[in-house]
Phi, psi and omega in degrees: 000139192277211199275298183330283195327293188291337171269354181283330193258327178330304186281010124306287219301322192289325187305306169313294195299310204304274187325356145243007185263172179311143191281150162320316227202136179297108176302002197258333191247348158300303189310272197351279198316311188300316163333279172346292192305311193294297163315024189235279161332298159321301179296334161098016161272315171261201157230353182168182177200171139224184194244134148212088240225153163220136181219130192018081195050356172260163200211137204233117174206156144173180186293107193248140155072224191228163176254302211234139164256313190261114347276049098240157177293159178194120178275144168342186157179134166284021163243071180259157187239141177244121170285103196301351195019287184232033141277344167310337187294307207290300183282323169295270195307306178297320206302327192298313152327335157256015185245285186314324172292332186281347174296324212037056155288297186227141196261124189298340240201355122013095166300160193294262217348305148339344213216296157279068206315319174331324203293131180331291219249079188307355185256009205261137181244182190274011155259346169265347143298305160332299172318309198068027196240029176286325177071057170242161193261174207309342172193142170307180184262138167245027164267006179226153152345077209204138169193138170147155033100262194304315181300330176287355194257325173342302188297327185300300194284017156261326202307154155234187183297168137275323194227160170330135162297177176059006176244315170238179185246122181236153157250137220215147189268319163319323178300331218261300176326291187308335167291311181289288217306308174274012158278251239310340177264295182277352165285337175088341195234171200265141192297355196268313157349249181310333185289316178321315206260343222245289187275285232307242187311320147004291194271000165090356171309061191276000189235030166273128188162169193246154224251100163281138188283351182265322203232025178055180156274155193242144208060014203185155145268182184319303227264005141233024173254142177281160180257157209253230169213168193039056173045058183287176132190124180074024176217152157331136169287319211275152156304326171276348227232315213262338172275340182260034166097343191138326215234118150233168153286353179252317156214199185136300231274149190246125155229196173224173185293304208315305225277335201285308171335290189317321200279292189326313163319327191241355152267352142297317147355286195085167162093333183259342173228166184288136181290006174264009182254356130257006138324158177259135207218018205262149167283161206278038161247340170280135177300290178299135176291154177203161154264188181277082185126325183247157180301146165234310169198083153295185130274008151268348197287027194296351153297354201276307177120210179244344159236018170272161193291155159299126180129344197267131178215181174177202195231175140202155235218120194305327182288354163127022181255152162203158191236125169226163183225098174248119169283004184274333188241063161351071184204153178205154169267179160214102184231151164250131160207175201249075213262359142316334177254132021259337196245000166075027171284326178342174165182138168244023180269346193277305180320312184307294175320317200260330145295328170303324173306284162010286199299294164340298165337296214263034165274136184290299173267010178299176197199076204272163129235161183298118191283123173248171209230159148311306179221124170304158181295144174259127178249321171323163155238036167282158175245039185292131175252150180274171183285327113026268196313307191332295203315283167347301223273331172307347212093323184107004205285338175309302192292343201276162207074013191244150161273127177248134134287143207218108187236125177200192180184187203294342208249013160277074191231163191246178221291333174310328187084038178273121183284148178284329171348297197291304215285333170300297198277018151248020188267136193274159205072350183240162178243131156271130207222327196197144186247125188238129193225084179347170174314151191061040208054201202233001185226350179046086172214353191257147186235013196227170171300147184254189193210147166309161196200176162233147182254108171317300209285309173273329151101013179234220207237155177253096193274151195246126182248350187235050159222236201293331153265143196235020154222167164270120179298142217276004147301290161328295202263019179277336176245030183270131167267313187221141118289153228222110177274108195235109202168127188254137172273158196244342197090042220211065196325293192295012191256121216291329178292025169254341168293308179328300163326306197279311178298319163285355175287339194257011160265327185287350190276294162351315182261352185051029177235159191285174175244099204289160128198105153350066221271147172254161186261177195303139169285324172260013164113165190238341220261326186235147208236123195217168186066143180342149140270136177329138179226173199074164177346174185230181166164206191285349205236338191229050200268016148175127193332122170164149205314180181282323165239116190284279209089060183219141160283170173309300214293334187279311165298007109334243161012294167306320167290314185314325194270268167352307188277335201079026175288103199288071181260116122356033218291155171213159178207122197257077221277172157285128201244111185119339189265121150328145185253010169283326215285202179220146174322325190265343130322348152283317225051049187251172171279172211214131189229136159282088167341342176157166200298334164290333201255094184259004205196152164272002162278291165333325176279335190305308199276274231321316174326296173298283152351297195294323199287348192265354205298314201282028197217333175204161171299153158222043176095005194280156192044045169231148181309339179206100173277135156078026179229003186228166176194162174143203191206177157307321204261010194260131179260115183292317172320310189272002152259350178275341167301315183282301192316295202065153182347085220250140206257115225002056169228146141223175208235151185211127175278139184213191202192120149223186193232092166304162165265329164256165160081180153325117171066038182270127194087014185257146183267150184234138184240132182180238192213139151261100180313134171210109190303135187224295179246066198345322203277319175304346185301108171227113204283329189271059159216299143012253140017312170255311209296306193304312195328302174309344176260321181324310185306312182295318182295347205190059132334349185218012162250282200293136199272074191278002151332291199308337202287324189327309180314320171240003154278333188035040189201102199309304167310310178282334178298313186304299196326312184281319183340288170312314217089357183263359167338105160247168182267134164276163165318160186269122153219110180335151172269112169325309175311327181269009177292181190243143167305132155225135202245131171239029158167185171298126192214189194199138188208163173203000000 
């Protein structure tokens, strides 16, 4: 009996013993997931799905919503057929490469070019396909005419990289292409083929197979494949996939969750692909993790949830299907949806993150801890580029040909979550020569002053801008074409990389070279602009008038210091693209990085504008598990201040008691309040922010040290005002300085 075969019978016996044993799965949290679906459905993200959880053989499925709205209703049905679009990578294409490498057909670490003499670039192997680590960019061009099958791989097999193979993770549909094309090449058979003969029917996937526009579907009819947008059904959704006839390597493939089920299944199992192909394989100069086909921890990976562990892999699908697979707890999801239809308005990203968690919930013996991740879950269902991308998507073209310096820290990654480190210093034309690293470091882990360094990975040398100097000296930038600022700001006046910025644009003015900036958007929305403007002297925590939460990207503080300071720079600004100025970061859909050892959460950067002004006058929670989501003191009763605040606008407060480690009152047990943000848009964190101050003053008048709050509030009146206790938020009217910049494209000004 094979491997399959003996795990095909566990899983019965457990489905028997499950129906008289203790249940799989938490009835509280299957409502939940249902909820989820539904609330999806409502909101007009989806028109349906279907579900499929598997946990040691027992199993949770069922049916959601319509298959079709348009021109008629049709309800859902779990044997519904689906256009999977990039889930073929995972299930076709990869399993097929790895049944030739197991063959000893194809070699991983192989250049493609063996297999494709054709190929543009010799250095790219079938692991930097696997991977996405070829560094070609994401698709041939569909603006000009073209079709067939051969012209498309014709095209494929021109591409050239944007960056050194092996260096960054682009995700990219040519890798995938260029994969079917060598099953097909060493296989001798068309990639529709060999997966049918090879994977498909092997694993019992009978309602699986890629839809040829010539030869029909195979295992089903029309009247069960869900449709797609502009009245697609049964021909490919993706474009490229659909100009080569049906079949690419990246997509085409059509299935239902039963049969997507059979595949997870036998890849929890072991024994039908070689055991590397779920490994993490991405090469050790790429940051993002990737196995050979499948995600492990991208900024795609928003199905994994917030607890299945790393090591944990899946998929995701453009029409709206997706998968995860954890082999430490023997479980995989499954959900399919056409979330394209009718208008290709649709969106699962929110869904994806929250079933997985969901799914994770309702295991009965599970057994999670909450994953911190390298790079946050993209949760919006937006297409915002950060200036990274922008830059990428150009080509590099602002840079090319120049020696650049790069003042950045963990939080320069671009939406993949590719460090901009990586993407400079494999971008061709351009040199990265020196690196510059802002308060908390070039890794944001020092909570101290920093020191010059060599950055192991990158291999290059590291000026510290936050120990003895706070600019770059005209040594450093003397064999420099440009410097280049790639750093995300919170919105915040006292939050020190935006000093940072302004002192190094006045050393490039200074150095006579030019000044990039990378520009990102405000993480708390650009629309609202709140607090005093700084009055007095400038310095590092306050370096130039304009209010306490600005509602500005860099690149627009950019702009604002050159013009205001006068800085005779060379400026370039490489703006943000896609993004509404309402929005919040994970609501842009860019990830979300911890911004420094305090700033753990976009609720915390949400709060900090307020919160922060209180730090040196009370804790506000540093060497506590969630800073700057909590404040108080020894002498503070939580109840009784939140009874005197009363309602506070889209926070609400719950009194606790903790003990910091740091900081203000550190090791002192504290009594005070936990913030927990209920409405972004209602959210005026500095107004927070003083009202406590202001009930502190009245409630504890000869305890709270309202003096200490002056270094960063910087405003006299208002400093009186909480004194009394009499603090009201004035009508809003923006601070000319805080109006928002608007930009249509990459410029340059001097």
């Amino acid at each position: 009996m094979g491997r399959v075969a003996r795990h095909a019978l566990v899983v019965g016996l457990a489905l028997l013993l499950a129906a008289c044993g203790r249940p799989a799965f938490r009835e509280g949290k299957l409502r939940e997931i249902d909820a989820a679906v539904a609330q999806a459905i409502a909101a007009k993200k989806i028109p349906g799905g279907v579900l499929r959880i598997e946990h040691r053989g027992r199993v949770y499925h069922r049916a959601y919503g319509n298959r079709s709205l348009v021109p008629r209703v049709e309800p859902m049905t779990e044997d519904t057929v689906f256009d999977a679009a990039s889930l073929t990578k995972a299930v076709a294409t990869a399993p097929s490469i790895w049944l030739l490498v197991a063959r000893g057909k194809v070699a991983l670490d192989a250049p493609a070019a063996t297999y494709l003499p054709e190929l543009a670039d010799r250095r790219i192997t079938i692991r930097h396909l696997l991977t996405h680590s070829s560094g070609l960019r994401p698709d041939v061009d569909l603006d000009v005419e073209w079709s067939g099958y051969e012209e498309g791989v014709r095209r494929a097999l021109a591409e050239t990289p944007r960056n050194a193979p092996g260096a960054v993770f682009r995700y990219s549909d040519i890798n995938f292409i260029l994969l079917g094309e060598i099953v097909r090449r060493v296989s001798a058979q068309p990639l529709d083929v060999f997966a049918r003969d090879n994977v498909f029917l092997p694993l019992g996937m009978r309602d699986t197979g890629f839809r040829r526009i010539d030869t029909g579907f195979p295992g089903g009819t029309v009247a069960r494949i869900a449709p797609t947008e502009h009245g697609l059904r049964g021909t490919v959704h993706d474009p490229t996939a659909r100009r080569m006839g049906g079949v690419a390597g990246h997509a085409g493939m059509f299935t239902t969750a039963a049969d997507l089920a059979r595949f997870a299944r036998a890849v929890l199992a072991g024994g039908t692909f070689p055991r590397q192909m779920t490994e993490v394989l991405s090469p050790a100069a790429v940051a993002v993790k990737r196995a050979g086909g499948f995600d492990v921890d991208s900024g795609y990976a928003r199905p994994r949830g917030d607890l299945f562990p790393f090591g944990s892999f899946g998929h995701t699908g453009w029409t709206g299907g997706f998968f995860w697979i954890d082999p430490t707890s023997d479980t995989f999801y499954v959900f399919l949806s056409n979330r394209v239809h009718p208008d290709g308005k649709g969106s699962v990203i929110a869904l994806q993150h929250r079933l997985g968690t969901l799914v994770a919930e309702s295991l009965v013996d599970g057994s999670f801890e909450r994953q911190r991740r390298r790079v946050g879950f993209v949760l919006g269902g937006a297409d915002a580029q950060n200036g990274i991308d922008v830059l990428a998507a150009s080509g590099y073209r602002a840079l090319q040909g120049m020696k650049v310096g790069l003042i950045t820290n963990q939080t320069g990654i671009d939406r993949a979550g590719n460090p901009t480190i990586d993407l400079l210093r494999s971008a061709p034309g351009v040199q990265l020569v020196a690196l510059f690293s802002p308060e908390h470091g070039i890794r944001g882990r020092a909570d101290e002053a920093v020191a010059d360094d060599l950055d192991a990975i990158a291999g290059l040398p590291v000026y510290s801008l936050y120990g003895e100097r706070r600019q770059p000296s005209r040594e450093q930038l003397a064999n420099l074409d440009a410097l280049v600022f790639d750093v995300q700001d919170i919105g915040a006046r006292f939050y020190t990389y935006i000093s940072t910025m302004g002192l190094a644009m006045e050393a490039a003015a200074q150095a006579g070279i030019r000044f990039v900036v990378l520009d990102r958007v405000d993480p708390i929305g650009g629309e609202v602009v709140e607090g005093p403007t700084l009055e007095g002297p400038t310095d590092f925590i306050g370096w130039h008038p304009m209010p306490v939460r600005h509602g500005k990207t860099v690149g627009e503080l950019a702009e604002l210091f050159r013009r205001e300071r006068g800085i005779d720079v060379e400026l370039t600004v490489i703006p943000v693209k896609g993004w509404k100025r309402e929005q919040w970061q994970n609501e842009a859909g860019l990830p979300w990085v911890d911004t420094s050892p305090n700033i753990r959460s976009l609720d915390a950067a949400g709060l900090y504008p307020g919160l922060g002004l209180l730090e040196r006058a009370a804790s506000v929670g540093r060497g506590t598990p969630t800073p700057f989501e909590v404040v108080g003191a020894p002498y503070v009763d939580g109840a009784r201040l939140a009874r005197e605040l009363g309602p506070l606008p889209g926070v609400r407060v719950e009194a606790v008691r903790f003990t910091p480690t740091a900081s203000t009152h550190a090791n002192e047990a504290c009594g005070g309040l936990r913030l927990t943000i209920t409405d972004r848009r209602a959210l005026r964190s500095v107004e927070v922010g003083l009202r406590i101050a202001a009930a502190l003053a009245r409630l504890y008048p000869g305890q709270f040290p309202v003096d200490a709050m002056q270094p960063l509030l910087r405003h006299r009146t208002t400093l009186e005002l909480v004194r009394a206790g009499r603090w009201r938020p004035p009508a809003p009217a923006p601070h000319p300085a805080a109006r928002p910049l608007r930009y249509d494209g990459p410029r340059g000004s001097s």
